[in-house]
N, C-alpha and C positions, 0 to 999 in steps of 0.2 A: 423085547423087554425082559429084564432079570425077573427071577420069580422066586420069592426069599422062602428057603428049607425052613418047616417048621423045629423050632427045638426041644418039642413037646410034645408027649403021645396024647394030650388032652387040648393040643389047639387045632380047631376045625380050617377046614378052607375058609379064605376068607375071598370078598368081591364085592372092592371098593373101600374095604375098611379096616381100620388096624387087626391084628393078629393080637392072639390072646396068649398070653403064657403062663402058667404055674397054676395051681390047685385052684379050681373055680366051683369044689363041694361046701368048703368051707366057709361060702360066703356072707354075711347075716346081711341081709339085703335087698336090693334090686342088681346089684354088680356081680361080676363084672362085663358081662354081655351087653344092659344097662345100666348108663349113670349118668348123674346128675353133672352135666358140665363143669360147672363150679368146684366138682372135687376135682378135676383135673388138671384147675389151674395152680400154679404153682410145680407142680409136678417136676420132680427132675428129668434132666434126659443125658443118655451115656448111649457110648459107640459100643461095640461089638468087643471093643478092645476096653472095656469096664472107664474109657475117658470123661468126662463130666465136660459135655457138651452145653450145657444151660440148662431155663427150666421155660416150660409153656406157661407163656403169658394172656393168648385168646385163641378160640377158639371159633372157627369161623364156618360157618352156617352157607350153604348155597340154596337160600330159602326159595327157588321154586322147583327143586328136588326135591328138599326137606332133609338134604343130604350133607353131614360133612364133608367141608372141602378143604382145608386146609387146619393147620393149629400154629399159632405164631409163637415162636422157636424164641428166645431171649441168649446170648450169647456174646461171651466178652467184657469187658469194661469193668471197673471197682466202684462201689456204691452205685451204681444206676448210672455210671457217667460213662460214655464211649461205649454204651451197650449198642452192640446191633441185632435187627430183630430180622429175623426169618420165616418166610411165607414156606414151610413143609405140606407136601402133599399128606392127608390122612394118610394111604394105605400104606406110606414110607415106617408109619410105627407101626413096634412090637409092644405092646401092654404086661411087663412084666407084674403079673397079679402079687407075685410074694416079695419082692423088694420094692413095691408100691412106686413103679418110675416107667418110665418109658426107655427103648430103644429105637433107637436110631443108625443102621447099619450105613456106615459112614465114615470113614479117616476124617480128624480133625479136622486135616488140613485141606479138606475137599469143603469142609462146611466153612470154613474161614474163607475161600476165593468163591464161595458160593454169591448168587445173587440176594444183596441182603436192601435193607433199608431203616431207615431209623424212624422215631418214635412219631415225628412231625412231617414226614414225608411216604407216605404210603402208597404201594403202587396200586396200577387198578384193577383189581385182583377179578374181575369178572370178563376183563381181556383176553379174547381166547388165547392170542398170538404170545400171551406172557404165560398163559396157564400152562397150551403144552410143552413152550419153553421149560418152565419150571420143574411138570412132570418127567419130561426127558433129562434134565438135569440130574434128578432124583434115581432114575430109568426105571418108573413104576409108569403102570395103564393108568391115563387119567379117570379121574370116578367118572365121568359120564360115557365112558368107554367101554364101559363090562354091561356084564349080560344080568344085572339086578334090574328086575321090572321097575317101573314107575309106580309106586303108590297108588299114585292117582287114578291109574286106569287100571287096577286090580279092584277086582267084584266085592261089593262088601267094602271097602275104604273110604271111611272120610274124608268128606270136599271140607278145606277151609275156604271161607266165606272172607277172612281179613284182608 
């Protein structure tokens, strides 16, 4: 697997999860290490090549991690019509902090033949056999593949009971 150059002397390693980029002193806040999902949605996304890829439409939860796994990608179409929508691995984005968007290190035209799906037909995104499909598509380590401990069994962490 490809292993994407930071482009910033203030983005840490990351494992499993988007890459952070641009000035994170100045933030008034919980962000951007921390945030509230909901500011993400909407969020633009551009290639490498500054192209305007779409914007994230959800973001999606592997709730017995408690792990992001995925953010669905919005791309193509005029008013909402002929949009197709994209299952992206998290640790595929780059969080630019100061132009307030995301990257996406990807030719266009790699995310256009990409495996997509639309608004009424979702795949089964908890399928291994699509997952590491997906990640290999991408050719990042799927999240359940690195070496981030489980919550759950680190000393001092809360059990959900839901």
């Amino acid at each position: 697997m490809a292993t994407r150059t930071p482009t910033s002397s203030t983005t840490p390693e990351t494992s499993g999860g988007a890459s952070i980029i641009g000035d994170r002193s100045s933030s008034d806040g919980p962000g951007p290490e921390i945030m509230d999902a909901d500011t993400l949605i909407g969020d633009s996304v551009v290639n490498a090549s500054d192209e305007d890829l779409g914007k994230i439409e959800a973001i999606m939860l592997d709730v017995q991690s408690g792990r992001i796994a995925y953010a669905v990608l919005s791309f193509g179409g005029f008013l909402g019509m002929g949009t197709k929508l994209f299952a992206i691995p998290w640790s595929a984005f780059t969080l630019d902090t100061e132009q307030k968007r995301f990257i996406l290190d990807v030719p266009k035209d790699k995310l256009e033949n990409a495996p997509g799906f639309d608004k009424d037909h979702w795949p089964s995104m908890a399928d291994p056999s699509w997952a590491r499909d997906l990640h290999a598509y991408y050719d990042v380590t799927p999240y359940w593949e690195d070496e981030t401990p489980d919550p759950r069994t680190s000393a001092g962490s809360a059990r959900s009971t839901y």
